[in-house]
N, C-alpha and C positions, 0 to 999 in steps of 0.2 A: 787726234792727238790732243795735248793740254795744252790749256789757252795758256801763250806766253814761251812754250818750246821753239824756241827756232831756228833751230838746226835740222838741216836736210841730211839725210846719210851719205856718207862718204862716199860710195861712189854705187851703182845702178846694181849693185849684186845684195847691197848692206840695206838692213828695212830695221828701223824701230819697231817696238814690241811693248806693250802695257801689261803687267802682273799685278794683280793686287795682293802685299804685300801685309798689312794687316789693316783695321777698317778704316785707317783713312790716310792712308800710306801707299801709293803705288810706287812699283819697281821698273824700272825705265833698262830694257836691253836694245843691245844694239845688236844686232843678229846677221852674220855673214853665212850664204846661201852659196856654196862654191858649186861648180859645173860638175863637178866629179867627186868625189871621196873613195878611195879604194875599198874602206872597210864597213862603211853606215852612208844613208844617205840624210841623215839628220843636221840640220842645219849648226853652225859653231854659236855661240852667245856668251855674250858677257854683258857685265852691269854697267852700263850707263853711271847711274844714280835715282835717287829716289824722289818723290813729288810730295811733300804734304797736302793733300787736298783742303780742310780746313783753314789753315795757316797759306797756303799759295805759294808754299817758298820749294827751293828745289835743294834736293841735299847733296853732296858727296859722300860716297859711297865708302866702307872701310871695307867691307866686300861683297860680297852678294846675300848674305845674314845679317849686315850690321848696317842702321843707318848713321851715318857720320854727318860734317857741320852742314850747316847753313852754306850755298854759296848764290855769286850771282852768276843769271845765267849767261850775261855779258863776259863773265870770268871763264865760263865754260867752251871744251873743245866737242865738235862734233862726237869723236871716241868717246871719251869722258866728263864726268865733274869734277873727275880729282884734282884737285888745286897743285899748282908744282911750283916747288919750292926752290929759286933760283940763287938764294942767300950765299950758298957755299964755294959758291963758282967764282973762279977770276973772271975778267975780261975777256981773255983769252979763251976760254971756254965756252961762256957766254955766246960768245960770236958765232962757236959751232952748231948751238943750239936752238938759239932762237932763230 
């Protein structure tokens, strides 16, 4: 994995996955491996976020085409890099959230 990721997958079915992405750009998925699938047995994926390997910075993701901002990785969730925006919320909501 890359020096500085440190999040472990979410739980013993889920395994990160390295893409390179363009030459100095990898694509960070987080890949869920289910017991069964009725119709494929091809594992599910989705995009983490992305790494700049030069720069050493880790990006949020706009989707699995697009690299999006800078974040840190301390801000990040195992799932994702995408940064969530709690601004619009009351209290009350808040509470059900976090």
């Amino acid at each position: 994995m890359i020096d500085g990721f440190t999040h472990e997958p979410p739980t013993e079915d889920h395994f990160y996955e390295e893409v390179c992405f363009k030459t100095n750009v990898i694509a960070i998925f987080l890949v869920y491996r289910p017991g069964y699938l009725f119709n494929n047995h091809n594992p599910h994926r989705t995009i983490w976020g992305f790494y700049n390997t030069k720069k050493q910075q880790f990006h949020a993701p706009i989707n699995s085409k697009k690299v999006g901002k800078v974040v840190d990785i301390r801000d990040t969730t195992p799932f994702t890099a995408m940064q969530l925006n709690f601004d619009h919320l009351n209290p009350l909501e808040l509470a059900f959230v976090l």
